[in-house]
FIVEX-527250 format. One record per residue (C-alpha): residue number from 0; residue in three letters; y, z, x. Coordinates in Angstrom, 2 decimals. Layout:
residues N
+-----+-----+---------+---------+---------+
:   i :  aa :       y :       z :       x :
+-----+-----+---------+---------+---------+
: NUM : ala :       Y :       Z :       X :
...
+-----+-----+---------+---------+---------+
end
This chain:
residues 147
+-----+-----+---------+---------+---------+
:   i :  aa :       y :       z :       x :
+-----+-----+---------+---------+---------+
:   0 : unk :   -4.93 :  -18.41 :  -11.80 :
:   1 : unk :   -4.65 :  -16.41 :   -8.70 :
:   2 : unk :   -7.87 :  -16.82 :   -6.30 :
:   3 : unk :   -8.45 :  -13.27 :   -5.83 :
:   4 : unk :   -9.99 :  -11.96 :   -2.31 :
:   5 : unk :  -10.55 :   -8.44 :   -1.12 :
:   6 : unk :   -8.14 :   -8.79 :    1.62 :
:   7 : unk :   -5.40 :   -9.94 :   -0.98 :
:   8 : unk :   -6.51 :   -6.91 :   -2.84 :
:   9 : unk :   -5.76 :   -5.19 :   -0.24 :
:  10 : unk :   -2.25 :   -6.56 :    0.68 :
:  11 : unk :   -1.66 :   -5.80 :   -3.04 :
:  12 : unk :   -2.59 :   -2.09 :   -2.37 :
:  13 : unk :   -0.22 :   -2.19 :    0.47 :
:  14 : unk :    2.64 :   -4.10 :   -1.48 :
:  15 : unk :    2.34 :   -1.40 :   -4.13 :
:  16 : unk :    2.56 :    1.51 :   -1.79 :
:  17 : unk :    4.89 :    0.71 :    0.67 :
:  18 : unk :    6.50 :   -3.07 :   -0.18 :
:  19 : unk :    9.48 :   -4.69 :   -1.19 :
:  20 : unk :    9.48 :   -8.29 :   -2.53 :
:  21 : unk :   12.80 :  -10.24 :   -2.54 :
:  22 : unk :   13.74 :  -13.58 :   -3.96 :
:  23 : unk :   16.23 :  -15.23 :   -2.54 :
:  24 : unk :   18.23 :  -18.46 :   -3.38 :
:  25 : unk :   15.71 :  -20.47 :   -0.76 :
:  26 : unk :   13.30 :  -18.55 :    0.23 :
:  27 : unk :   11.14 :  -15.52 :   -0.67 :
:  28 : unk :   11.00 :  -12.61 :    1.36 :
:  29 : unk :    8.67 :   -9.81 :    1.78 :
:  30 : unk :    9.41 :   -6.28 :    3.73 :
:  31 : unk :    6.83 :   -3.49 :    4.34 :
:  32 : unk :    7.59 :   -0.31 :    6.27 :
:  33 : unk :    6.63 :    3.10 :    6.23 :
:  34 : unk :    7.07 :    6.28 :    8.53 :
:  35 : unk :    7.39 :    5.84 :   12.20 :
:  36 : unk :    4.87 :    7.66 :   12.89 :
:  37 : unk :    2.59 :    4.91 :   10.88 :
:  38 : unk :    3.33 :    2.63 :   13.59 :
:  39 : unk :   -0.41 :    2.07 :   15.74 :
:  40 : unk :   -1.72 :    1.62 :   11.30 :
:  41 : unk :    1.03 :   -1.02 :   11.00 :
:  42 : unk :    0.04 :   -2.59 :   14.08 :
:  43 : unk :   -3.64 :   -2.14 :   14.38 :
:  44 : unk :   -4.15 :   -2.96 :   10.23 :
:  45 : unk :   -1.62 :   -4.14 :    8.29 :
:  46 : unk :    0.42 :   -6.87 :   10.22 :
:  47 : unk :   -3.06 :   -8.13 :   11.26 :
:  48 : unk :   -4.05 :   -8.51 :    7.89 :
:  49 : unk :   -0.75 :   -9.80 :    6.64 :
:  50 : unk :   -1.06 :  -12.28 :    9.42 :
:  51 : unk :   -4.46 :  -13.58 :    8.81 :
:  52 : unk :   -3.78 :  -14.17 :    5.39 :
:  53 : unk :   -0.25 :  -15.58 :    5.04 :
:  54 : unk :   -1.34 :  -17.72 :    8.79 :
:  55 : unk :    2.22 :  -15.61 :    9.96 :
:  56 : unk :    2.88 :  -14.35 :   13.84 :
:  57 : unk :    4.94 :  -11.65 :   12.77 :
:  58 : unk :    5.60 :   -8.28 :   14.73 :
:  59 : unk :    6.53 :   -4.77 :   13.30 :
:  60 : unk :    9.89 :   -3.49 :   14.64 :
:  61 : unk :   11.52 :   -0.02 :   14.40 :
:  62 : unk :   14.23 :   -0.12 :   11.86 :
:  63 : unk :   17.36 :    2.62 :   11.85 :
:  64 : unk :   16.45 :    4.36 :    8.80 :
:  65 : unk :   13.22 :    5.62 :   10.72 :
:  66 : unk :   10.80 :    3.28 :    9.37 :
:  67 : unk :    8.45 :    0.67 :   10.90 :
:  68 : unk :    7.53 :   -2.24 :    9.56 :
:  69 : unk :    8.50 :   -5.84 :    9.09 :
:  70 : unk :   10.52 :   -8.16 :    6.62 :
:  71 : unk :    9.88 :  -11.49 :    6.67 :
:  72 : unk :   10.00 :  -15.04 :    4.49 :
:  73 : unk :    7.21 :  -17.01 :    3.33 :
:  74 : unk :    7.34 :  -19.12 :    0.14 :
:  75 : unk :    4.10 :  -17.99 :   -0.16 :
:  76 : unk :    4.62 :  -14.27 :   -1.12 :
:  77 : unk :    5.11 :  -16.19 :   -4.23 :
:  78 : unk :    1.68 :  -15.39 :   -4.91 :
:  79 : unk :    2.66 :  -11.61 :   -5.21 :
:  80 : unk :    5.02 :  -12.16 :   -8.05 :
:  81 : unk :    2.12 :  -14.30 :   -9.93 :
:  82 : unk :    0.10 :  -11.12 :   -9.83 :
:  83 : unk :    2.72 :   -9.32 :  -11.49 :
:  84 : unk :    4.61 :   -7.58 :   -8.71 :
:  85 : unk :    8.32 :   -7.56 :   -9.57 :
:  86 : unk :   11.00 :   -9.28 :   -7.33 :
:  87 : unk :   13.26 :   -6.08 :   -6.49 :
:  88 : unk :   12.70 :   -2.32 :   -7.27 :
:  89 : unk :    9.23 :   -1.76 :   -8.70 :
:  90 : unk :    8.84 :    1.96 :   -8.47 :
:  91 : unk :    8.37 :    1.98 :  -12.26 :
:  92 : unk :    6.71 :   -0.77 :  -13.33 :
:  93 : unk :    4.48 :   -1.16 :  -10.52 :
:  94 : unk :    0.78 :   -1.26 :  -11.07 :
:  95 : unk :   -2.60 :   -2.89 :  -10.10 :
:  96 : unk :   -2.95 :   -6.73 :  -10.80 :
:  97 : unk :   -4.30 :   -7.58 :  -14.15 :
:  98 : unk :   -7.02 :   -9.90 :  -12.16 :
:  99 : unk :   -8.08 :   -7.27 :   -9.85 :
: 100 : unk :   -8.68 :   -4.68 :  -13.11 :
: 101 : unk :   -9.98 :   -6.81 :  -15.24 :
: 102 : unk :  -12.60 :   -8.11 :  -12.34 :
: 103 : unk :  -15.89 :   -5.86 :  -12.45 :
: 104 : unk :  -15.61 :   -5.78 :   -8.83 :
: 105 : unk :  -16.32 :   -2.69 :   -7.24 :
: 106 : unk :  -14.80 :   -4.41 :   -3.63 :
: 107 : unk :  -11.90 :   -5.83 :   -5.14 :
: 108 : unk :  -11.08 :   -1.85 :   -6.53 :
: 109 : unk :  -12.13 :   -0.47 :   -3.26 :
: 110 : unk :   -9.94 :   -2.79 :   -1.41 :
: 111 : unk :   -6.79 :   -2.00 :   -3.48 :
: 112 : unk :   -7.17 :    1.07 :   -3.49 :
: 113 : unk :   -7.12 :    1.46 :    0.39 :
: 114 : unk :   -3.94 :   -0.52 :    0.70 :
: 115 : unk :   -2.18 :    2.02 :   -1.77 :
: 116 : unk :   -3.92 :    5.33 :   -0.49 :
: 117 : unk :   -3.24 :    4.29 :    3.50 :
: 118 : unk :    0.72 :    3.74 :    2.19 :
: 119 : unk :    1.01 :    5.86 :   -0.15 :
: 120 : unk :   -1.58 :    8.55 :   -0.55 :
: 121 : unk :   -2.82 :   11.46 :    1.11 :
: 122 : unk :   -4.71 :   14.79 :    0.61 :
: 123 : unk :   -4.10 :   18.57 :    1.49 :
: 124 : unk :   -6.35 :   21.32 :    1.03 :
: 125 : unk :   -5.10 :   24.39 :   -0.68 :
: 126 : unk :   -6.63 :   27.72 :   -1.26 :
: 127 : unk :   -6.76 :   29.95 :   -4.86 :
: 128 : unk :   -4.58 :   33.22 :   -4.12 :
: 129 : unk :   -4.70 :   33.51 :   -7.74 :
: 130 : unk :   -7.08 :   34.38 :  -10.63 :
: 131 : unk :   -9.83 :   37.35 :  -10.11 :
: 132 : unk :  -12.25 :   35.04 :  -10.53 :
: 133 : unk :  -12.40 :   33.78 :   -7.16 :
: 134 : unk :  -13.80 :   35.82 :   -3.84 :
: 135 : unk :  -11.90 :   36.32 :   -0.72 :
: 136 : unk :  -13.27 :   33.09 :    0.96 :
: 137 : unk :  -11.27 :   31.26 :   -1.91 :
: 138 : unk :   -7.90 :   33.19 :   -1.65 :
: 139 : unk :   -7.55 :   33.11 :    2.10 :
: 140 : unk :   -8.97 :   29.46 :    3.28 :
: 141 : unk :   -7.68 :   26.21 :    2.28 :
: 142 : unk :  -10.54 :   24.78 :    1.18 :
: 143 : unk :   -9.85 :   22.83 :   -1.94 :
: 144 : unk :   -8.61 :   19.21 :   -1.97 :
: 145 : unk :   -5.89 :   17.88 :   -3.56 :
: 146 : unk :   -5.48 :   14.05 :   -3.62 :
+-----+-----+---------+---------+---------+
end
């Protein structure tokens, strides 16, 4: 059984959003990247955390395809797999650790679900144009929010 931490909680949030896990022949590898433009969060956050966890040095790095990010081995992103994240594409199967849902811990939630909204969510505020019900205010601001 996995000892579960709200910074692993977190790096699970983050896995889910925005990671790749890899199993290779010898080792195990891990990549996370997002947008470019996610670069001072990669570097200020997530490498930091990854870091103090996994006791890594690793750096993020610009990759061609526009992403930043890193990829890097570890035979302990092992641990990832044991929670239930897939080795390869996990776009549909992916979901929150049984451990972490079945905890009654309102940090362990909280924690997770940083790591997937900061790689993965956001939230834009729209306004109501239609339906009569609603008063000028409503149809010309964007005031509603949409997670």
């Amino acid at each position: 059984m996995v000892d579960m931490t709200p910074e692993l909680a977190e790096i699970c949030g983050i896995h889910a959003g925005d990671g790749y896990l890899r199993h290779r022949i010898t080792k195990i590898e891990l990549e996370i990247g997002g947008s470019k433009e996610e670069k001072e969060y990669y570097d200020g956050h997530v490498i930091p955390l990854i870091n103090n966890f996994f006791k890594l040095n690793i750096t993020g790095k610009f990759y061609v395809k526009g992403t930043y990010g890193f990829v890097t081995t570890n035979p302990n992103f092992r641990i990832l797999n044991d929670l239930g994240f897939p080795y390869g594409k996990k776009s549909l199967v992916v979901q929150a650790p049984r451990v972490i849902l079945e905890s009654n811990n309102k940090l362990l939630y909280v924690r997770f679900l940083r790591g997937l909204f900061d790689t993965d969510g956001c939230i834009h505020f729209k306004n109501r144009k239609t339906g009569k019900n609603y008063g000028d205010f409503k149809r010309k601001y964007n005031y509603y929010p949409i997670i």
